[in-house]
C-alpha positions in Angstrom: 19.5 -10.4 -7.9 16.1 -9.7 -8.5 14.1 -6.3 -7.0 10.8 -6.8 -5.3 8.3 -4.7 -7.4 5.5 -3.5 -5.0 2.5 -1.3 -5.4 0.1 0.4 -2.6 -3.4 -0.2 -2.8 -6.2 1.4 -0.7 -9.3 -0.7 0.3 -12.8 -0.9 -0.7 -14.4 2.7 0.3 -11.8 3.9 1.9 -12.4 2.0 4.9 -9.2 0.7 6.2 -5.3 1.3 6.0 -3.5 1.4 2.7 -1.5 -2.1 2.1 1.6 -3.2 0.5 1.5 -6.3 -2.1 3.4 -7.7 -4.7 2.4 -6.0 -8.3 2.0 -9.5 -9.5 -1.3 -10.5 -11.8 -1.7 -13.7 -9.4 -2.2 -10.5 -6.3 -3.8 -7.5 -8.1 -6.1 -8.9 -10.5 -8.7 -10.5 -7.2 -8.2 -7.4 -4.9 -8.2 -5.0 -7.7 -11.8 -7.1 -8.8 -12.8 -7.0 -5.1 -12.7 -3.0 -5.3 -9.3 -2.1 -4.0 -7.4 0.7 -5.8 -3.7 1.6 -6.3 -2.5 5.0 -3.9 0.5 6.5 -3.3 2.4 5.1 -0.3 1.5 6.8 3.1 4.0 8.8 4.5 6.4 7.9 6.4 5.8 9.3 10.3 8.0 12.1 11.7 8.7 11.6 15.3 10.2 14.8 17.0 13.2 14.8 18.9 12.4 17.0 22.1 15.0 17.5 24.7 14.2 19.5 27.8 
């Protein structure tokens, strides 16, 4: 069974959310040319348990 390898990147200028892609040279090497840029992955969000 093979593993999924995946990187984060983060668009152009910061403008945007981070995305998930394959780390394959057929993906990275056009996004990474258009100006996108690896980043860790966001973190995960933390929802609260409140009880009255």
């Amino acid at each position: 069974m093979s593993e999924r390898n995946t990187v984060w990147l983060r668009p152009p200028w910061g403008e945007g959310e981070p995305k998930e892609v394959d780390a394959t040279p057929y993906v990275l090497v056009p996004m990474m040319n258009a100006g996108w840029s690896q980043c860790a992955p966001p973190e995960p969000e933390v929802k609260e348990d409140v009880h009255d």
